[in-house]
Each structure stands twice: as C-alpha cells, then as structure tokens.
NUSE-95785 format. One record per atom (N, C-alpha, C): z, y, x; residue in three letters; atom name. Coordinates in nm, 2 decimals, always signed. Layout:
+--------+--------+--------+-----+------+
:     pz :     py :     px : res : atom :
+--------+--------+--------+-----+------+
:      Z :      Y :      X : Ala :   CA :
...
+--------+--------+--------+-----+------+
***
This chain:
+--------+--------+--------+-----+------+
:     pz :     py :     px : res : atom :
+--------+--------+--------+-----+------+
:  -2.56 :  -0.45 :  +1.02 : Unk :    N :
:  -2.42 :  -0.47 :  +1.04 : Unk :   CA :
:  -2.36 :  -0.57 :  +0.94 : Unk :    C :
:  -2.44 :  -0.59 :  +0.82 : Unk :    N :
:  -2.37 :  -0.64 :  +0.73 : Unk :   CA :
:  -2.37 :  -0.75 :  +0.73 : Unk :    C :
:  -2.48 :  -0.80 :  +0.77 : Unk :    N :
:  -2.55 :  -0.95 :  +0.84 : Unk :   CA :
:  -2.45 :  -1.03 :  +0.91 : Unk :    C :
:  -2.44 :  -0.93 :  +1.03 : Unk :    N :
:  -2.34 :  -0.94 :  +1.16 : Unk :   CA :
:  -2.21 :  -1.00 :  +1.09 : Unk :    C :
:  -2.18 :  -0.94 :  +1.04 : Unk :    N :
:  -2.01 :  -0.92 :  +0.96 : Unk :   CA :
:  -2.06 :  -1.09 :  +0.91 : Unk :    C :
:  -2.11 :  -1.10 :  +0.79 : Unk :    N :
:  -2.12 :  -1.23 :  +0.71 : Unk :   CA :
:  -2.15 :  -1.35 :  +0.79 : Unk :    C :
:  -2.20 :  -1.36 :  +0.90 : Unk :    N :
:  -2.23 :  -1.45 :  +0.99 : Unk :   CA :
:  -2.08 :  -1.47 :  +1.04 : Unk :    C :
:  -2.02 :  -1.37 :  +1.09 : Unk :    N :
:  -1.88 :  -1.35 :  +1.15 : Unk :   CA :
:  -1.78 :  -1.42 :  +1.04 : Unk :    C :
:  -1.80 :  -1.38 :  +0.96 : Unk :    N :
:  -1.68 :  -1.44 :  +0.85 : Unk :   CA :
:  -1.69 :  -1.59 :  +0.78 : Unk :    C :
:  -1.82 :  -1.61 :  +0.82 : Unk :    N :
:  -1.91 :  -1.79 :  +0.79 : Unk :   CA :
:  -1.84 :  -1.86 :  +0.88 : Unk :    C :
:  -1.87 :  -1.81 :  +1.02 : Unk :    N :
:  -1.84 :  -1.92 :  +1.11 : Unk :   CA :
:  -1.75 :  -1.99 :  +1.12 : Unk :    C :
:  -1.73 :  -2.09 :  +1.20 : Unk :    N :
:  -1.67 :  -2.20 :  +1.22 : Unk :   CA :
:  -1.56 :  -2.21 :  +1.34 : Unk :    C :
:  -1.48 :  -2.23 :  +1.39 : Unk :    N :
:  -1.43 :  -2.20 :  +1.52 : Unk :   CA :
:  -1.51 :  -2.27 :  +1.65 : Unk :    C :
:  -1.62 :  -2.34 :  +1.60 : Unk :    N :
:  -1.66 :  -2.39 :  +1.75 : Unk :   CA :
:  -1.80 :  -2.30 :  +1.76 : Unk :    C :
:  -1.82 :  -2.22 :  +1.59 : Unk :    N :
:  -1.92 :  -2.12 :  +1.66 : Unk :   CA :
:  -1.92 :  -2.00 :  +1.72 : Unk :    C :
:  -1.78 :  -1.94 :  +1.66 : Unk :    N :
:  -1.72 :  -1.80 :  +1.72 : Unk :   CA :
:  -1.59 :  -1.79 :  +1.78 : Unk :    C :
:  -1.55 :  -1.80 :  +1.87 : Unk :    N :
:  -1.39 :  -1.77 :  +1.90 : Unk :   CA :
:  -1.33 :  -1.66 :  +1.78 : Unk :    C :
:  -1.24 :  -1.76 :  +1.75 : Unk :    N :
:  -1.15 :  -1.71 :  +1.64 : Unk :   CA :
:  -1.07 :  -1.54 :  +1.66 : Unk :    C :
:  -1.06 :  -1.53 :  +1.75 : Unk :    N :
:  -0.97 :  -1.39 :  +1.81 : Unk :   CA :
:  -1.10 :  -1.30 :  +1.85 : Unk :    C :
:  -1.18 :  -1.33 :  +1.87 : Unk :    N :
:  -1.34 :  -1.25 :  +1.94 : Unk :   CA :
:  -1.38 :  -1.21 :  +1.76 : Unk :    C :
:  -1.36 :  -1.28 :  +1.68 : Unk :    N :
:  -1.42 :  -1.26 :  +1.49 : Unk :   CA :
:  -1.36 :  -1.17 :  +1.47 : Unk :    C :
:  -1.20 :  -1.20 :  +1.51 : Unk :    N :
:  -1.12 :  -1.06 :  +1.42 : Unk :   CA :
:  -1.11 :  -0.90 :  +1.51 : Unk :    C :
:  -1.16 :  -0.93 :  +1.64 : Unk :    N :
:  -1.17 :  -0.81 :  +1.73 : Unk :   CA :
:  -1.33 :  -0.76 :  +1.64 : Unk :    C :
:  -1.43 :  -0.82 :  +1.59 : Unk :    N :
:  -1.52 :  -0.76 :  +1.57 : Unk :   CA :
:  -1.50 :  -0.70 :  +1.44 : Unk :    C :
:  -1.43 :  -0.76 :  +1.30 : Unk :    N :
:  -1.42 :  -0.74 :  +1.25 : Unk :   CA :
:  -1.34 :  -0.60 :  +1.23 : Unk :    C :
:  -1.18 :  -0.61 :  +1.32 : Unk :    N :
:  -1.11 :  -0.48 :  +1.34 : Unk :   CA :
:  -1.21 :  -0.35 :  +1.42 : Unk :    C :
:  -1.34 :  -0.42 :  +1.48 : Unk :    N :
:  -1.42 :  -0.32 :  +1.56 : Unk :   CA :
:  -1.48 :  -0.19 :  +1.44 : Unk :    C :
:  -1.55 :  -0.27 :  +1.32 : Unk :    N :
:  -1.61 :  -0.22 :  +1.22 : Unk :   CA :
:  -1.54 :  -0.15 :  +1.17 : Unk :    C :
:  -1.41 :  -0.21 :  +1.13 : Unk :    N :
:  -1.28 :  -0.15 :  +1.01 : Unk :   CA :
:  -1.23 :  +0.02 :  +1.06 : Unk :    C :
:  -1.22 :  -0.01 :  +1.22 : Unk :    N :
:  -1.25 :  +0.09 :  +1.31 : Unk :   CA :
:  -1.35 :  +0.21 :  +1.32 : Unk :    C :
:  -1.46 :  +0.16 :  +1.27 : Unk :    N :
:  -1.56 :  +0.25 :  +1.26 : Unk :   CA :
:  -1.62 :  +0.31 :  +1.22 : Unk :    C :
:  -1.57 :  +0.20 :  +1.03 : Unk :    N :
:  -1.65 :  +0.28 :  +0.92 : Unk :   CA :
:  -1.49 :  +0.39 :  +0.91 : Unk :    C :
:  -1.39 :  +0.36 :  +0.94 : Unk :    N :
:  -1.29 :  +0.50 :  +0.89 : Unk :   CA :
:  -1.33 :  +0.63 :  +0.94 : Unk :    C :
:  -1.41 :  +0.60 :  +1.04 : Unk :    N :
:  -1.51 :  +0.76 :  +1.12 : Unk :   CA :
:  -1.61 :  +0.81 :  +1.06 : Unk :    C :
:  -1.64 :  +0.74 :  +0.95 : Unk :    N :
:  -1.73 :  +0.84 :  +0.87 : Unk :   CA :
:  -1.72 :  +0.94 :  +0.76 : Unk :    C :
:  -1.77 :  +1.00 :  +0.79 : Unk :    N :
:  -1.78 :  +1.11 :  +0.71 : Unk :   CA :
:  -1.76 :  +1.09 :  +0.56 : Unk :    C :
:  -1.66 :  +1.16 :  +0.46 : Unk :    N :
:  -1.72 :  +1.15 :  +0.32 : Unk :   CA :
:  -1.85 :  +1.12 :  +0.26 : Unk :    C :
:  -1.96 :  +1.16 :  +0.34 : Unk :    N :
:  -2.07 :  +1.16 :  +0.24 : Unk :   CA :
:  -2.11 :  +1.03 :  +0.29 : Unk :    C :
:  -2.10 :  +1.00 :  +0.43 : Unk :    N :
:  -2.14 :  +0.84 :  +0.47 : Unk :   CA :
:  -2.10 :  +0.78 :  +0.43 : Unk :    C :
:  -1.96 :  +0.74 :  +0.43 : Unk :    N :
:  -1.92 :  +0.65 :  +0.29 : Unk :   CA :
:  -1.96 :  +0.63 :  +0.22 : Unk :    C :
:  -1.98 :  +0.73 :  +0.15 : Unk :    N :
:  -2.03 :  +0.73 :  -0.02 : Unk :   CA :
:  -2.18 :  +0.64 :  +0.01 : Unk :    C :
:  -2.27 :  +0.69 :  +0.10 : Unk :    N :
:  -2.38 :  +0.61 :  +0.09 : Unk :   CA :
:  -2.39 :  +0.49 :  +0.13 : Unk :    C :
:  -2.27 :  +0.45 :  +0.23 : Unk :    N :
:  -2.26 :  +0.31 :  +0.24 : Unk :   CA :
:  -2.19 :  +0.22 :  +0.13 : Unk :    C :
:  -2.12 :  +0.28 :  +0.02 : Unk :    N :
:  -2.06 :  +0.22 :  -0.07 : Unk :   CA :
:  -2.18 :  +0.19 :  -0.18 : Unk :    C :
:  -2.24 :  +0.31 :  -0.16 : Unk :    N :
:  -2.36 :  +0.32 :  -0.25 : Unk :   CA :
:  -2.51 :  +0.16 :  -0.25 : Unk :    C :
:  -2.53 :  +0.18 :  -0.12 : Unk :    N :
:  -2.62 :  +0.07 :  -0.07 : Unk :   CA :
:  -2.54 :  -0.07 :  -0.03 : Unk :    C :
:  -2.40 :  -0.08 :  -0.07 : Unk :    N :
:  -2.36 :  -0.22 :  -0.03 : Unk :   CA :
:  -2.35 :  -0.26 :  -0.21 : Unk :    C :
:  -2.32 :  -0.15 :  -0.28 : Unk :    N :
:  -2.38 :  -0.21 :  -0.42 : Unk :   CA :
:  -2.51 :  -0.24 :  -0.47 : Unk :    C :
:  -2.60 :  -0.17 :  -0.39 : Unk :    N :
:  -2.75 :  -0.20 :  -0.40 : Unk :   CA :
:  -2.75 :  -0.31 :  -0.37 : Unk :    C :
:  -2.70 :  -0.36 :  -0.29 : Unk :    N :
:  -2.72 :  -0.49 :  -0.17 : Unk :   CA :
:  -2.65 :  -0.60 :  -0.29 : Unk :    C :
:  -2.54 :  -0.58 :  -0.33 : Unk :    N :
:  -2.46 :  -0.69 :  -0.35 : Unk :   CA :
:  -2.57 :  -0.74 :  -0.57 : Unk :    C :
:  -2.61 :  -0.63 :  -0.62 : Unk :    N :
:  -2.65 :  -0.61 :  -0.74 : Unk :   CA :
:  -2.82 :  -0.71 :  -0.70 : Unk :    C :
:  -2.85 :  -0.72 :  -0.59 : Unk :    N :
:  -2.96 :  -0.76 :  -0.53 : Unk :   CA :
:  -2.94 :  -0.92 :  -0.49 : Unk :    C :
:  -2.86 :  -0.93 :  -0.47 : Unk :    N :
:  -2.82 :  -1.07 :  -0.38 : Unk :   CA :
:  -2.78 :  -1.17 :  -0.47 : Unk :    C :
:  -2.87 :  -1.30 :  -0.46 : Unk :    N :
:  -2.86 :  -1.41 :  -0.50 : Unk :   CA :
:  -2.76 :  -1.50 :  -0.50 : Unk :    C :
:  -2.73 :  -1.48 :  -0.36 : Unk :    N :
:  -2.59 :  -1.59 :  -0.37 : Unk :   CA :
:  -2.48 :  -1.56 :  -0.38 : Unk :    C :
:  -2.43 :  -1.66 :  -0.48 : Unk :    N :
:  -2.29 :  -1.59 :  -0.48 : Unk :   CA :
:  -2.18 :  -1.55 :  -0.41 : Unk :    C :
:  -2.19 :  -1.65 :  -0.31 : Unk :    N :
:  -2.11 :  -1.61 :  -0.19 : Unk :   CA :
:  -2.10 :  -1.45 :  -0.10 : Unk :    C :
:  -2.24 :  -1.47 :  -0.09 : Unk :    N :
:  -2.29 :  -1.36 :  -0.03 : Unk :   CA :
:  -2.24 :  -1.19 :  -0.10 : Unk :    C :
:  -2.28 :  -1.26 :  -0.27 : Unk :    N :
:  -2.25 :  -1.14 :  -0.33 : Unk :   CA :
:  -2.08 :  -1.10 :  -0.33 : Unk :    C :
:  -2.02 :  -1.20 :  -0.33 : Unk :    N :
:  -1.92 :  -1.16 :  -0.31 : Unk :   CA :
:  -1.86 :  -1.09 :  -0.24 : Unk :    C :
:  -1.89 :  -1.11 :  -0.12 : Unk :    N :
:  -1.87 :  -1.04 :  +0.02 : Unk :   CA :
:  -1.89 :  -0.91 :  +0.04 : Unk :    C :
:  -2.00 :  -0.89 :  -0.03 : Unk :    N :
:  -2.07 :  -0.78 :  -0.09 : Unk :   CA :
:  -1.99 :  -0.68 :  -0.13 : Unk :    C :
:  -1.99 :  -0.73 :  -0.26 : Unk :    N :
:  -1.88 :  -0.66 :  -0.33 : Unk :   CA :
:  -1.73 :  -0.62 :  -0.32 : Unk :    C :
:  -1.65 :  -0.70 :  -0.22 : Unk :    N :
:  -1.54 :  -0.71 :  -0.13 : Unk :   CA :
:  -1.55 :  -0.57 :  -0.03 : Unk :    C :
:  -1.66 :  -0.56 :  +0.03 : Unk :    N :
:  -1.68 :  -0.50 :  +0.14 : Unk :   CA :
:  -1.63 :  -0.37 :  +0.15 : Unk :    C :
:  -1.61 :  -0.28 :  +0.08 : Unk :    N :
:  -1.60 :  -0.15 :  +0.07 : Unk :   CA :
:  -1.41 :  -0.18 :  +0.09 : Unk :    C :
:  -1.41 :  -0.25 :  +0.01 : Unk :    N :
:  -1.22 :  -0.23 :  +0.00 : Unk :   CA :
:  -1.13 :  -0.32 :  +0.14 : Unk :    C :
:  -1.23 :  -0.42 :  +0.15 : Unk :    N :
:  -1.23 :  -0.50 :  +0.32 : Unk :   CA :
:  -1.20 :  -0.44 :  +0.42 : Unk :    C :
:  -1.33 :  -0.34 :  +0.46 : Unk :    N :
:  -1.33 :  -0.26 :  +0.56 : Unk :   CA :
:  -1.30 :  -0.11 :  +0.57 : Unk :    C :
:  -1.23 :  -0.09 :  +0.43 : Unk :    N :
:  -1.11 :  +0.02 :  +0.43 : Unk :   CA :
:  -1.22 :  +0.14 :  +0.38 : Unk :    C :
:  -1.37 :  +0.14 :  +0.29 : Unk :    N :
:  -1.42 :  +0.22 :  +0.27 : Unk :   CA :
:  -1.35 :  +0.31 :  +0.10 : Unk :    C :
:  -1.29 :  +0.21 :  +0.08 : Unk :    N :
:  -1.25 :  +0.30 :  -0.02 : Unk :   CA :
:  -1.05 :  +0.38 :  +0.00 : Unk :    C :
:  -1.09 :  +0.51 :  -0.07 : Unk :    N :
:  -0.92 :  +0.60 :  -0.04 : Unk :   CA :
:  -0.86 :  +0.53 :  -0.09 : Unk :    C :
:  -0.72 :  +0.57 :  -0.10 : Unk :    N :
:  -0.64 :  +0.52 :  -0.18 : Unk :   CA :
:  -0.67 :  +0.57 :  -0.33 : Unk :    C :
:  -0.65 :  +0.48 :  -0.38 : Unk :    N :
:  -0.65 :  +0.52 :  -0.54 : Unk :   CA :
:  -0.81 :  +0.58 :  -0.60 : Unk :    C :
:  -0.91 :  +0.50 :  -0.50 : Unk :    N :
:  -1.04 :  +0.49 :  -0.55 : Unk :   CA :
:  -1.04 :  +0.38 :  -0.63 : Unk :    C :
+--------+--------+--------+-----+------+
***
C-alpha cells in the first residue's frame, strides 16, 4: 500500500490523472480511519520501521509524514 501511495504522490500528470491520485489517496485516508486501535498502532509502528530503514530521503519523508497524512494519528497524539 505504501508503494502504491508513493508512486501516486511521485507522479506526474501525464502519468496519473490528477483527480483519479486524489480519489486514491482520499480512498486510503478512508480506510485506514476503519481500523481498529491496535491496527493503527501497528501500522504506525512498521511505517516507523519502514521510514528508520529507508535511504532516501524523500522517501523517508513520506514515511514519516504518513501517519499524520492519512489521518493515523488522534487528535492530540
């Protein structure tokens, strides 16, 4: 998924339709709010694995954006 996403937010507009990016985007943002407390946590968990692992910086950024991006963190986490 997270692949998916970075590829999506890379693109260019002659590689993804610009309105089709942010429907995918809003699709995720949509999906992770359905999980469960503990899912979260483990997805917050392993996107820090991921991001503490990751060479590029770009990437890492993204990384580490991610949780607050796609709305995994409460308010006032």
């Amino acid at each position: 998924m997270v692949d998916v996403l970075w590829f999506v937010e890379g693109s260019e507009d002659e590689q993804m339709d610009p309105d089709d990016a942010v429907k995918v985007m809003e699709g995720v943002a949509h999906l992770v709010s359905k999980l469960s407390g503990e899912q979260r946590n483990e997805l917050i968990e392993l996107l820090g694995t991921m991001a503490d692992a990751e060479s590029d910086p770009a990437r890492r950024e993204f990384l580490e954006g991610f949780s607050e991006g796609f709305g995994l963190l409460e308010d006032g986490a």
